[in-house]
N, C-alpha and C positions, 0 to 999 in steps of 0.2 A: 789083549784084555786090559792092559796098561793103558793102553792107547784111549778104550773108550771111557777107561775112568778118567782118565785128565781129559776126556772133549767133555764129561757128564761135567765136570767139577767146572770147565772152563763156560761152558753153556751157562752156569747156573750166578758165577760171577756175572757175570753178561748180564743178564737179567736181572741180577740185584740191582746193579750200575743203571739199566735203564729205568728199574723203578722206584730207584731212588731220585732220578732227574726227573720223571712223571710228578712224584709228590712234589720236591722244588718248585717246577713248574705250575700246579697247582697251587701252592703256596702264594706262589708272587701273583698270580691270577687273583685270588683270595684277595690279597694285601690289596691289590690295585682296586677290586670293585667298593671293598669296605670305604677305600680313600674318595672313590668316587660318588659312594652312598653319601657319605660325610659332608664333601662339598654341594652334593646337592640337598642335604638338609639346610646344610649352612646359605643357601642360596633361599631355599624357600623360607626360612623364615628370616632375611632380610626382604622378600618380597611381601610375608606378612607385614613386617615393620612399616613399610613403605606402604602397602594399603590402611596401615591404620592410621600413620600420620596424613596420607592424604583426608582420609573420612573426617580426622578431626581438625583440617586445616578447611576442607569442605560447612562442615557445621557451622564453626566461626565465622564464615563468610556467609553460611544463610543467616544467620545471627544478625550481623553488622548490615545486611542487605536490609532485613527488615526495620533492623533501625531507624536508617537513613530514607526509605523510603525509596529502596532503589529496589526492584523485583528484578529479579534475573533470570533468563532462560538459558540453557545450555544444549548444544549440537555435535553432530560431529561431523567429519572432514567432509561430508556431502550435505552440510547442512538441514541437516530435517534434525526435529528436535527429539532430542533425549532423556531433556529430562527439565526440572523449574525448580525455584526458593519456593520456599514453605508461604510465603505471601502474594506469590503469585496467582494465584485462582482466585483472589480478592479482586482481581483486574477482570478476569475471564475465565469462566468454565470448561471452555472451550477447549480450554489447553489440556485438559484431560484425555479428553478424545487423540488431540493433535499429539500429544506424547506416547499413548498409547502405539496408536498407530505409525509412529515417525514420519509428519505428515513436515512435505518441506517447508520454512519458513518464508516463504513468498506465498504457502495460503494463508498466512497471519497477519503478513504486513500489506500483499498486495504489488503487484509487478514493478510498479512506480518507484517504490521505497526500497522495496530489496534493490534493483538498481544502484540506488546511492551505495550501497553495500557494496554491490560485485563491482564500481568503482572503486571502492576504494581497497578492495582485494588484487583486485589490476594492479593498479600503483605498488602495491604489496608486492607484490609476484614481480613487476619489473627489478625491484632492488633486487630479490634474489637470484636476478640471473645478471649480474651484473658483472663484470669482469674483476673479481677480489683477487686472483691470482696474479693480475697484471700490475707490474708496481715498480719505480726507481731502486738503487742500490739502497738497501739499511746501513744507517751512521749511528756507530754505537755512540752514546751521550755517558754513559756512566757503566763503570765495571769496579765489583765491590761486593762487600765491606772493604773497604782497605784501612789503615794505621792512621792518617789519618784524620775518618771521619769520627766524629761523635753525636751522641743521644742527645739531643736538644741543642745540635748543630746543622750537621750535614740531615740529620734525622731528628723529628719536633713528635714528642709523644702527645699525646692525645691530653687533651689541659684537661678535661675532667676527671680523672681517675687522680685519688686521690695522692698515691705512691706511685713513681713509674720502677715498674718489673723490667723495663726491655736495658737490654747493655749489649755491648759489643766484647765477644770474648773469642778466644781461640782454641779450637780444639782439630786433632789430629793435624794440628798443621795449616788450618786455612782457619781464615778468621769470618764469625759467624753473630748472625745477628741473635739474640737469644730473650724469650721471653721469659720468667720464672713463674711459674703456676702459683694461681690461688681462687682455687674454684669457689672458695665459700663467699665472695664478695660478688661473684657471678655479675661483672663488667664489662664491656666492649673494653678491647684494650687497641690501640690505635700507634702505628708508629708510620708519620710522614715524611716524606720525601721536601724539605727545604726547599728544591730547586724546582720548577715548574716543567714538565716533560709531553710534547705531544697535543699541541693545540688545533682549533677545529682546521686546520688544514694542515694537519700531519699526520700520517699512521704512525702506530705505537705497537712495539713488541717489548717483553718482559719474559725477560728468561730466568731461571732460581731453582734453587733445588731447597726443597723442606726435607727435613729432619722429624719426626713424629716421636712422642713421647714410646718407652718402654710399657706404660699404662694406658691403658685404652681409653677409660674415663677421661685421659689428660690431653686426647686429642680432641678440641671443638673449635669448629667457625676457623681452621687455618690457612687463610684470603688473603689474594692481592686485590688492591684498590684502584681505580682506574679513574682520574679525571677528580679527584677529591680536593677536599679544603686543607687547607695546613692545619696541621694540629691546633697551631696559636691563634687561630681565627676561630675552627670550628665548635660547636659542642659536641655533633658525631661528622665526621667529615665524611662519613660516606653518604649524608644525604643531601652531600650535593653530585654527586658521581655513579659510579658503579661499585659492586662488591661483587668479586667470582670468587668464591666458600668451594674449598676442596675437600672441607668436609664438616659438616654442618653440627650444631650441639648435640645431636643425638648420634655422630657420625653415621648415620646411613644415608645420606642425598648428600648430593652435590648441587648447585644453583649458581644462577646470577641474575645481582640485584640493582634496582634502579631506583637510588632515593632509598631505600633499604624496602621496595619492594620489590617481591619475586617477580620475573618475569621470563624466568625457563627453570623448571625443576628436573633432578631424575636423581633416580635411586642409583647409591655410590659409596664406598666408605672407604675409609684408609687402615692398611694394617698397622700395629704398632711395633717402634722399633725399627722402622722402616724407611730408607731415603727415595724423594720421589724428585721426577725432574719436571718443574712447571714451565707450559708457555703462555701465554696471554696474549695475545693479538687483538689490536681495535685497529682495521683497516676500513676507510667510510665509517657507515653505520655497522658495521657489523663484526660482534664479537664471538671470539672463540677461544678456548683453552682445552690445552692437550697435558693428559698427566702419562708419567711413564715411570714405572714401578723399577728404577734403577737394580735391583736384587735380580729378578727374574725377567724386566726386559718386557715384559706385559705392559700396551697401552691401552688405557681406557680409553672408548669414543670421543670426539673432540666435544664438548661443549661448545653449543654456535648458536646464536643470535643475534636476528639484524633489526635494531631497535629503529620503532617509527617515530620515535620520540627523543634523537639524537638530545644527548644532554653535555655533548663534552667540550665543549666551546666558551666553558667559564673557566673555572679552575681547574687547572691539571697538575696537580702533586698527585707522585705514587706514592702507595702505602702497605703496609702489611698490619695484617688483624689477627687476633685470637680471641676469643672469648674466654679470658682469664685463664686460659689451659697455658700447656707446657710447646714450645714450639723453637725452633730451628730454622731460620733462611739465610741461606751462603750461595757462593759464586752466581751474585747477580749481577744481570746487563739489561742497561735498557738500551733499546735503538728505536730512531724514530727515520722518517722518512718523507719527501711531498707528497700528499696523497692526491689520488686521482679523481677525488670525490668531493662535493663541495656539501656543506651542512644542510644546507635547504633540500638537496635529494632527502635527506631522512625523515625530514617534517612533515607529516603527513597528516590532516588531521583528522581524527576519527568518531567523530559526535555526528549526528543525524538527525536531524525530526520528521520522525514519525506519524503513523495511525497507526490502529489494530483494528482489523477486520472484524466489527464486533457489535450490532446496534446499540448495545449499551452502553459503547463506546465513543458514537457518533459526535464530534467536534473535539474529541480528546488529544493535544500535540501530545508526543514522547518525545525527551532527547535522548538518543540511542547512541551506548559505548559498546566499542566491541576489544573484545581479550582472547587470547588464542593462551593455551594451554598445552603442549607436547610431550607431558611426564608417562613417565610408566609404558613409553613405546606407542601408543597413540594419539591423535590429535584430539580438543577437546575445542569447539566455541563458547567464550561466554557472551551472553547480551545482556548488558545493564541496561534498563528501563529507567527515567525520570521524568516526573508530568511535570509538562513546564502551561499547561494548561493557560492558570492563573496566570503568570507572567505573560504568556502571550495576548491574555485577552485585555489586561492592564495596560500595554502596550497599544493596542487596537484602541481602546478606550479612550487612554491619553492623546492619541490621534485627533480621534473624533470631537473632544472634547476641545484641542487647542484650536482648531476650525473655527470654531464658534466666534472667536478674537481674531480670528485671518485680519480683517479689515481695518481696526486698533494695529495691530503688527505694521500693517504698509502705510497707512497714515502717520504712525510715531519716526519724529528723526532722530530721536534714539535710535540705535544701533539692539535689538532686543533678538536674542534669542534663548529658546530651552533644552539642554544638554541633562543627558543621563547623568550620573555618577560614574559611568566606566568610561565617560568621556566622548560620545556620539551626539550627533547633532540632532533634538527632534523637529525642533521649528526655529526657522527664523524670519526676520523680514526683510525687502529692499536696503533697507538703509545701512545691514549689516553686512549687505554682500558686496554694496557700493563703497562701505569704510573698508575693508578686506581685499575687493579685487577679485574676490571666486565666483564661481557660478554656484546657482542653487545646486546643482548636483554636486559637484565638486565639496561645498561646504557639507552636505549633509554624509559624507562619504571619510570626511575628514578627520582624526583623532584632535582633539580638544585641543591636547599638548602641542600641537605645533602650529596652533595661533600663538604660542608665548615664548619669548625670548629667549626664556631660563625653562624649560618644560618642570621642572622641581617645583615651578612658583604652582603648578596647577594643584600638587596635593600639601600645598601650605594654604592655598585658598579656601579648597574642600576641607580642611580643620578645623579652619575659623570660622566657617559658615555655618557649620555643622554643631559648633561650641553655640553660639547664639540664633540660629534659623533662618539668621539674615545681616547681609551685610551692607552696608552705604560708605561712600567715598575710600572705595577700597582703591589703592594706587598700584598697577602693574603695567612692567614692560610687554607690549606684543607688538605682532608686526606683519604686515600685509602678504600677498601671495607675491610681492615681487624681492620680500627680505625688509622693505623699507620698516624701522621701528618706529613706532607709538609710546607713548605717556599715556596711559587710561588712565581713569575711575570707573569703575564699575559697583555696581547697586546688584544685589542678588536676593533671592529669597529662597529656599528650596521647596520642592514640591514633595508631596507624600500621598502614599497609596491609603485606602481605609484602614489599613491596622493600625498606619503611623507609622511606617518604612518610610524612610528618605529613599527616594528613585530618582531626584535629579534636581536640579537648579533653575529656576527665571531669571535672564541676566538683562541689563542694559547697560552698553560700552557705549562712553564719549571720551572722544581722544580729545586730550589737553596740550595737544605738542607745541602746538604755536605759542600756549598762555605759557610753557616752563623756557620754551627755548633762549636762550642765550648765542646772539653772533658771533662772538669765539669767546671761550671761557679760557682764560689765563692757565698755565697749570697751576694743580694741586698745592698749596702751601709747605712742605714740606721742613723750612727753615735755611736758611744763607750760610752752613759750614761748609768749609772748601768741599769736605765730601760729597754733600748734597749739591752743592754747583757744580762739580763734576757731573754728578747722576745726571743733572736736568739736560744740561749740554748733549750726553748722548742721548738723552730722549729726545732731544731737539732734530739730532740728526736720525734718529731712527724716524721720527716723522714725514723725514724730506725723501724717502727710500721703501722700498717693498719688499727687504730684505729682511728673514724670519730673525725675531726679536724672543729674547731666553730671561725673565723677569724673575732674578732668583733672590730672597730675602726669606726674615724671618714673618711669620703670622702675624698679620695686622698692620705692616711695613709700607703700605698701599701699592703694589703691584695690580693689584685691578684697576684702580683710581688712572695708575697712568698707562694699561694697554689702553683706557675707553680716550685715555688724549694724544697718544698716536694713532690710535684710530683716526678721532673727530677730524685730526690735523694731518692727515693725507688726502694723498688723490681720491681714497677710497671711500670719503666720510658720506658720501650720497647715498651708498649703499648698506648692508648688513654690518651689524658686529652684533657677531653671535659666541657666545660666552657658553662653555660647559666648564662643571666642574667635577675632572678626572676624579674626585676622592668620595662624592655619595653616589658612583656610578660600577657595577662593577662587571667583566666578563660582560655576557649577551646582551644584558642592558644598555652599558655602554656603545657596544659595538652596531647594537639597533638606533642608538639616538646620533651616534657618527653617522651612519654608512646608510641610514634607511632600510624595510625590508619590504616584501613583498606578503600580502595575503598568504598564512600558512608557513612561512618560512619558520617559525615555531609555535608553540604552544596555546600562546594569548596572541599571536599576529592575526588579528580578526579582519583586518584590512591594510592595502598598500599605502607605505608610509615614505614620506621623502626623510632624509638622511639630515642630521646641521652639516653635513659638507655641502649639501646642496644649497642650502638656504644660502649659505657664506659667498657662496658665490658671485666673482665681481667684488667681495666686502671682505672683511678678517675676522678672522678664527681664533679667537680666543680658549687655550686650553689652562683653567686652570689647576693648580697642581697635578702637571704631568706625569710625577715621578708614581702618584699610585695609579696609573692603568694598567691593567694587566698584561703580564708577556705576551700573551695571545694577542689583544688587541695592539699592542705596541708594532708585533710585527706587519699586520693588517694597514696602520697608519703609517709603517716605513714605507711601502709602497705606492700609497699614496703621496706621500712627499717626492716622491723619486719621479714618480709619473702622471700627478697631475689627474690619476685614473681613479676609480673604483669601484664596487660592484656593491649592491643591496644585498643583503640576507637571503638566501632562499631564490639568488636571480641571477643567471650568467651574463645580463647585458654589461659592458662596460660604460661607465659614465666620467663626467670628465667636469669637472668644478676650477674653475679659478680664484684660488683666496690666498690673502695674505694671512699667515701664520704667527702668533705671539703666544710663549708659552710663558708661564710662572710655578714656581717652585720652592718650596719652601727649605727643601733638602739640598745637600751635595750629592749631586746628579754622577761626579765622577766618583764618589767612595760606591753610590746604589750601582754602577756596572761594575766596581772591581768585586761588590757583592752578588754577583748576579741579579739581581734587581731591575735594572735595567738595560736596555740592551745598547750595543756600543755603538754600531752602528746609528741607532737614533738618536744618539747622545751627542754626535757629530752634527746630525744633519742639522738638529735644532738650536746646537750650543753655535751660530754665527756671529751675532752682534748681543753677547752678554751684556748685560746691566745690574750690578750690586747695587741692592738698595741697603746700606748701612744700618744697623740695629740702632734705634733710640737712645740705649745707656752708652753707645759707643760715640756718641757726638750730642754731648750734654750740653754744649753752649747754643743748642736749636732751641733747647727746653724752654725759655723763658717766652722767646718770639712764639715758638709754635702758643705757647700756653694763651698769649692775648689774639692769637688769630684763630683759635679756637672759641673763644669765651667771644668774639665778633661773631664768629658764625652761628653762634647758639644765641645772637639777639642782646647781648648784655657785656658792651663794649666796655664800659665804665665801671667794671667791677675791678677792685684790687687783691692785691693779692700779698700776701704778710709775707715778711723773710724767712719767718721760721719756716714756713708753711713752701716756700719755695724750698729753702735747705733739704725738707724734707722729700719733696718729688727728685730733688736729684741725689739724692742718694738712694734710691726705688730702681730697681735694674728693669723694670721696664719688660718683661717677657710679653706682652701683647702687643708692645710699641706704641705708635700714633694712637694705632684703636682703642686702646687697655686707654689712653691719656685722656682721649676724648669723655668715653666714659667715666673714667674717673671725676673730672672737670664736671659733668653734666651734676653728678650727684652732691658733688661740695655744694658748687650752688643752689642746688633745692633746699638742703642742710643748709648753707648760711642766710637763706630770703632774702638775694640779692644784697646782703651787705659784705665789708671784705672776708675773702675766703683766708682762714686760719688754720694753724697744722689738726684743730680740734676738728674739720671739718672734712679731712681723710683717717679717717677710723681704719686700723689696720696698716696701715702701711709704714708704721713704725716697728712692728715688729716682724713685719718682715725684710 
């Protein structure tokens, strides 16, 4: 009886025990679905969020569509359309039907035109099956914040924000870059990388870890920069670069921006309180970032995209951005690498002209843009529509119309042709192709710019033509398809469309070379101090030789005056001397007017262009002020000095130019490498046969000879000059030198009318 009261009592523990672990169990079951209900509300209405900002970043855009006059139609990844801007049916009704239905957009355009399309989808689809896994060893270039760098050193804040918030501080022990919040000024706030990292032929990695505010509100826009301006250059430096936003002002999307436009969206946020591990990668054209939620080990998808519109080939400073919030970036490295991909792969260009399938649209051109879209887990096409109608038949017209004068054209020995404004050839005559050396097709093929010496003088020409409508005995350098230069005048008028738009130029070129030429011109007058007899001597010998000459002096010191008389006075004087100047050139511009590109190699290469290496050829290469080319192109032109080689924009052929090399500089070229500034390697190849040209205040006993051989060359040999009026120019330190004198000189004598020049007759330079 005992027995079954203790198994009754032992049963009945039992069963407590198991249903007491039933309810637990129950419990934590409970707990887990609530935590999972929770997160999936917290999911849906980030996904609400993210359809409403799409809707109203949608609207804007039909908004600005109709502004501009640009209709838009939209697709999806099998192309049939889904949907139009509010101004599209102003074009065609049609589209109603065709949207309704998702009728594909080859019955709108017609087989021909779409064509151009799935061309250029091809090209598309090749990049992305390109080998981006494949790639040399990564060389880390910087590991940091360390001690010491600092804020408007090693790191240049962004010059427009009025206070800079960002400092370098330390906390738990590693030291960190640190923004201070202040949302009520609601600024881009900007901090750049000093040092230049990653040019168009290097991959770029970026590695970091962010820190997020404890306030959520205080996490906006917390971006690396890729390919950007220095702070002290730009106004926003990411428009000239990329921007990858880890999470955006309203922290629900992520993106990346080109020019500060979007061109990959998705919905993403960041927790607060939170350490995240950023990567960056721009390998070729194509970019990606992976974020990884250091706490729990969770990575979000990688952001990736391969832009057709490569832009990183000018300035490359990294950066870090916040939009005035609160922010955190420590233990950063960058590594860069050769990449296997040249910038012309990414150029792709994507305008089209069109028709529309549509009677009422018969003779109607479209230029047609296309934009792909991948937000929100689907693809999305857009088609931008532009009637270039007008222009094209303006063009047709102006055709038609310069016909009419064919015969005027081949009878005049003027030299007569008519050029667009964007510098294309529309007519010319015999006598222009016989002064030149081209063939008609070749000229009408050709950009403006390299018929002239200096390609700069073209849109100093179009200023001044443009200021009065027309110009006579205008003087400029150009020069033949074989480099040989010219002395013109040219007479111009511009032409205009009916409304009164300037669309282009009537010119007539006669070369004056013979009437300026001089059988050898003496050098430069520069003045008889031992210093300057030195200089000439080695210009003398650099003239006997075809060894690269380094023309270093201050502004106005004439370094140009004497590359153009070791030029005239070498072997080479037959041929080119072609002159750029390194400091109004910068990044791809530059490296397009060195190296040449090919049709497409970017954005405006509307056609294939020869390089000034090419032209130099056989002749000398005048660079001046070398020391502001950009790193990028810097390392492009080491190459070519080493081998004699080089390659156009956008083109794998190697070419091969023979010229003699003369640079000038107005800097210390060895302080700009121990600055990073310039690179060391090039700072060798060029620094051979140096030449100082001595500053003006530094050899005052030139002053008086330079001053009567000046006042001979301005025509008024027989003018005096007062002691005082001398005392006083050598006490004037002279910061423009020769040039600053020249001018000076020119305006006394206006002021004195030819009698003697007195201290009353330099205004200012007393008191300075």
């Amino acid at each position: 009886m005992k027995r079954n009261v203790h198994s009754t009592k032992s049963a009945k523990k039992e069963g407590v025990r198991q249903s007491g672990g039933k309810e637990k169990l129950l419990r934590v079951t409970v707990e887990k679905y609530k935590h999972a209900e929770l997160a999936l509300k917290n999911l849906e209405k980030k996904y609400q969020e993210s359809l409403e900002i799409r809707d109203k970043l949608n609207r804007e855009i039909f908004a600005i569509r109709a502004l501009v006059n640009m209709p838009e139609l939209y697709l999806d990844q099998y192309w049939n359309i889904v949907g139009y801007s509010v101004d599209f049916p102003l074009l065609t009704n049609k589209i109603y039907e065709f949207t309704k239905k998702r009728r594909h957009i080859r019955e709108l355009l017609g087989d021909d035109d779409y064509r151009k399309i799935e061309q250029y989808l091809e090209r598309v689809k090749a990049l992305e099956e390109l080998p981006y896994d494949k790639g040399g060893k990564w060389e880390l270039k910087y590991s940091g914040p360390n001690p010491t760098d600092r804020i408007g050193g090693t790191f240049v804040p962004y010059k427009s924000v009025p206070e800079n918030h960002w400092e370098i501080i330390e906390r738990d022990g590693k030291l960190r870059i640190s923004h201070t919040p202040h949302l009520g000024s609601e600024v881009d706030c900007f901090l750049m990388s000093a040092e230049e990292f990653g040019g168009a032929n290097e991959d770029i990695r970026i590695v970091c870890k962010i820190k997020t505010s404890n306030q959520i509100e205080n996490i906006r826009d917390l971006s690396i920069v890729l390919s950007g301006a220095s702070g002290k250059e730009a106004t926003n430096p990411d428009f000239v670069g990329y921007t990858i936003c880890n999470g955006s002002s309203s922290n629900s999307q992520t993106r990346i921006q080109r020019k500060s436009a979007n061109i990959f969206i998705r919905s993403e946020s960041l927790e607060p309180g939170m350490e995240y591990q950023v990567t960056v990668e721009r390998i070729g054209g194509k970019i990606q970032r992976f974020l990884k939620n250091l706490k729990t080990q969770a990575e979000e998808p990688p952001l990736c995209v391969i832009d057709t519109n490569a832009i990183y080939d000018g300035q490359n400073h990294i950066g870090f951005h916040t939009f005035s919030a609160e922010a955190e970036f420590y233990d950063i490295e960058i590594y860069t690498r050769r990449s296997l991909f040249s910038i012309g792969q990414f150029r792709i260009p994507y305008d089209f002209e069109v028709g529309i399938k549509d009677e009422n649209l018969k003779g109607r051109v479209f230029k047609l843009k296309v934009g792909k879209d991948e937000s929100m887990g689907r693809i999305l096409y857009m088609l931008m529509f532009e009637d270039i109608t007008r222009r094209k038949k303006a063009e047709e017209s102006l055709r038609r119309n310069e016909e009419k004068f064919r015969a005027l054209f081949e009878k005049s020995s003027d030299a007569l042709c008519t050029t667009t404004r964007e510098g294309r050839f529309i007519d010319l005559n015999q006598a222009l192709l016989d002064l030149f050396g081209y063939s008609r097709e070749e000229m009408l093929n050709l950009d403006v710019r390299e018929i002239y010496v200096n390609p700069n003088d073209r849109a100093i020409f179009q200023r001044e033509i443009e200021k009065k409508g027309y110009i006579r005995d205008y003087e400029v350098k150009l020069k033949k398809k074989n480099g040989t230069k010219m002395d013109c005048v040219l007479a111009s008028t511009v032409r205009r469309d009916k409304e009164g738009n300037i669309w282009g130029y009537q010119t007539s070129i006669n070369d004056i070379t013979e009437r300026k030429r001089l059988v050898k011109k003496d050098p430069p007058y520069f003045g008889t101090s031992p210093s300057m007899k030195k200089v000439m001597e080695l210009v003398s010998m650099a003239a006997e030789s075809d060894t690269t000459v380094a023309l270093m002096g201050e502004t106005g010191s004439g370094k140009g005056l004497l590359a153009q008389w070791i030029h005239d006075h070498s072997r080479r004087s037959s041929r080119a001397f072609v002159e750029i100047n390194c400091s109004g050139l910068k990044g791809e511009i530059l490296a397009s007017e060195l190296f040449g590109h090919v049709r497409g190699a970017f954005t405006s290469a509307v056609q294939d262009r020869r390089g000034l290496i090419r032209v130099a050829d056989g002749g000398t290469l005048f660079l001046d002020e070398i020391s502001n080319m950009s790193l990028s192109v810097q390392a492009e032109f080491l190459k070519v000095i080493e081998e004699k080689q080089y390659r156009r924009l956008g083109e794998d052929k190697v070419r091969k130019s023979d010229f003699r090399l003369i640079c000038s500089t107005n800097k210390d070229l060895f302080e700009e490498t121990k600055q990073g500034r310039f690179r060391q390697d090039l700072y060798f190849r060029i620094h051979v046969f140096p030449i100082h040209l001595p500053p003006l205040r530094r050899r005052l006993e030139d002053l008086h000879p330079l001053i009567k051989n000046i006042l001979k060359t301005l025509g008024t040999p027989n003018v005096d000059i007062s002691p005082e009026a001398l005392d006083l120019l050598r006490k004037y330190p002279w910061p423009g030198n020769i040039r600053e004198l020249r001018n000076v000189l020119e305006r006394a004598f206006l002021l004195a009318r030819g009698g003697t020049l007195t201290a009353s007759h330099f205004p200012g330079l007393g008191m300075l």
